[in-house]
C-alpha positions as CSV (number, residue, x, y, z in Angstrom):
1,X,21.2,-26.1,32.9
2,X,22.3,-29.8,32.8
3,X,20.5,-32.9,32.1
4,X,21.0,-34.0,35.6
5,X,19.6,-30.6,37.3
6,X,16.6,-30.6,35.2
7,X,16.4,-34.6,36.5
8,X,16.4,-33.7,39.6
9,X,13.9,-30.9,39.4
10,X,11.9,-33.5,37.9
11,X,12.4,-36.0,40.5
12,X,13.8,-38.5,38.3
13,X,16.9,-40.1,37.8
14,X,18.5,-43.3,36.4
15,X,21.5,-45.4,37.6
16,X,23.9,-43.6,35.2
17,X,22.6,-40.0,36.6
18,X,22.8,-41.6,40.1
19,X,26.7,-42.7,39.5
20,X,27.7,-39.2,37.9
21,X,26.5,-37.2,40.9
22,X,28.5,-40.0,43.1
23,X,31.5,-39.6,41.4
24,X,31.6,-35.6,41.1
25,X,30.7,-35.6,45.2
26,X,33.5,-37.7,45.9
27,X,35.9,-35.6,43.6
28,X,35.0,-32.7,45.6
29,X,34.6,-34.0,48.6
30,X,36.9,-36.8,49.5
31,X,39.7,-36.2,51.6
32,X,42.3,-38.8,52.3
33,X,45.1,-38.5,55.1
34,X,47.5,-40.7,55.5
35,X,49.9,-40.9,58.5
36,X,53.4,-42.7,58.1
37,X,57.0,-42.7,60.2
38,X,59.3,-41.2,57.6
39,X,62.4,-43.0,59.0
40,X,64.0,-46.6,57.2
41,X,64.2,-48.7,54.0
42,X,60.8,-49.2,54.1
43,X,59.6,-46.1,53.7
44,X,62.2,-45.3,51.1
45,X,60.9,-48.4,49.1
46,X,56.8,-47.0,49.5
47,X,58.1,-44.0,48.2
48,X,59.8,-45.5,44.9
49,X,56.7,-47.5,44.1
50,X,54.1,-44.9,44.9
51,X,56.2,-41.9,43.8
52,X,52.8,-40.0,43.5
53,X,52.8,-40.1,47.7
54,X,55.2,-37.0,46.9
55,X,54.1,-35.5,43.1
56,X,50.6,-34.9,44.3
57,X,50.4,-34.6,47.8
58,X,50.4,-32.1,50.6
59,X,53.2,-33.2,53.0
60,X,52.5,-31.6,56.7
61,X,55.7,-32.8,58.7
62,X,54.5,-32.9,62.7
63,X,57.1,-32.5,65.7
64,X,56.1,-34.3,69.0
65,X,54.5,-31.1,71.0
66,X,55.5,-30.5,74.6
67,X,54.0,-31.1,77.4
68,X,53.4,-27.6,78.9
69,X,52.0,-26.7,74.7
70,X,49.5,-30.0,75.1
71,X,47.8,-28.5,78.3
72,X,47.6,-25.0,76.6
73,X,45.7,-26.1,74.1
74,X,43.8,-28.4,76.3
75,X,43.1,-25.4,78.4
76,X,41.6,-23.3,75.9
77,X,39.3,-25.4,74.0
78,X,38.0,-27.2,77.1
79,X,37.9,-24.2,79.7
């Protein structure tokens, strides 16, 4: 058992304990989604000075839905 769970069953923790359970949450937990236009220089340029926005990333490309799909869904989740 780790120092921090028998803390914790103890009821007692210090600021460093506090941090470490702070950090390990938000490495499991923190989700980040960033939305951007792929079209022009300037996206070209993000990508050559972030060039982890592609190495470690999940890329989801999104087409504009039609209207007739829009109502669908609409439809089903509201009806």
């Amino acid at each position: 058992m780790s120092s921090i769970i028998k803390k914790k069953i103890k009821g007692k923790f210090d600021p460093d304990d506090l941090w470490e359970i702070f950090v390990s949450n938000c490495k499991k937990y923190l989700h980040l989604a960033l939305c951007m236009t792929p079209i022009g220089d300037q996206f070209r340029q993000r990508l050559r000075n972030f060039p982890s926005l592609i190495n470690c990333t999940s890329i989801l490309w999104v087409l504009p839905w039609g209207e007739e799909a829009l109502t669908s869904v609409a439809n089903h989740f509201l009806l």
